[in-house]
Steps between C-alpha positions, in 0.01 A plus 500: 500500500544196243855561417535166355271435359529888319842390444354137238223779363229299597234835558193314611697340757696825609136740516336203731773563775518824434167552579460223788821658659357849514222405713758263750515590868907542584600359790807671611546399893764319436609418864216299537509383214819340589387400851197333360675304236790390716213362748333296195795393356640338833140363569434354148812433331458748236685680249606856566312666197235289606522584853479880417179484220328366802627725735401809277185372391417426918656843530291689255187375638446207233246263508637284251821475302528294145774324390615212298644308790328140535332421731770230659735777545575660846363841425145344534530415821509877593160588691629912454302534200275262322757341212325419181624321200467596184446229281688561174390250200676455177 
């Protein structure tokens, strides 16, 4: 499920989604999916892909979805799932 990063040999990082991946929840109503995400986008000004990892994380029963979005950007001003930032430091 890491075909990149199987693709650059980089193991340790290909076995961690591997193994996170094989315990995911798929969410394949993809109707509502759609629905959803074409409601949030028109409400918050958001990008499609982000639009539809909202929509399938409200979808799939999520409490929470990740993501590397800041904070100032539109997808945090969803209220279908609580948005959370991951800080990244280098």
């Amino acid at each position: 499920m890491a075909p990149k990063a199987t693709f650059n040999k980089r193991r340790v990082e290909s076995a961690f989604y591997d193994r996170f991946f094989r315990d995911a929840k798929w969410v394949r109503e993809f109707e509502r999916i759609d629905e959803v995400a074409r409601a949030e986008a028109e409400k918050h000004g958001l990008g499609a892909m982000d639009a539809l990892h909202l929509a399938a994380a409200h979808v799939g029963g999520a409490a929470e979805l990740i993501t590397t979005e800041k904070p100032s950007k539109p997808m945090h001003r969803s209220s279908l799932v609580e948005v959370i930032y991951l800080y990244q430091s280098r």
